[in-house]
Structure formats: structure tokens, C-alpha cells
N, C-alpha and C positions, 0 to 999 in steps of 0.2 A: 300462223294465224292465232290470234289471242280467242282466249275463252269470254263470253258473252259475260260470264260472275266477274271476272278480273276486270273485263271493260267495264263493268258497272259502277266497282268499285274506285277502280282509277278515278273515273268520272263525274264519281260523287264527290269523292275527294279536291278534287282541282275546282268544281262550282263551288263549295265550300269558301273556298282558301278567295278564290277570286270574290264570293259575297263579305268577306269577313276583308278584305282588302279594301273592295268597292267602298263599304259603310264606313272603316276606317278614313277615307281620303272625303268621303261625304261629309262626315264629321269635322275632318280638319278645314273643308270649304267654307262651312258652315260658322 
């Protein structure tokens, strides 16, 4: 079972990446 700090951090991580992707491909719509 993973530690609550580690899932935080993965999870912060991955919204990140997936908002900095999202605005990227928004941009290129755009």
C-alpha cells in the first residue's frame, strides 16, 4: 500500500503535467 505523502505527490505531479499538456494543445487550437 502506497504512503498518503507519495500519493500526493505522484498526483500533484501527473495534474501538472496533464494542465501544462491540456493549455499546450488549447493553445495550438486556438
Amino acid at each position: 500500500m502506497m504512503r498518503p505523502i507519495s500519493f500526493f505527490k505522484t498526483f500533484s505531479a501527473f495534474s501538472s503535467f496533464m494542465t501544462r499538456r491540456s493549455m499546450r494543445i488549447g493553445s495550438l487550437l486556438r
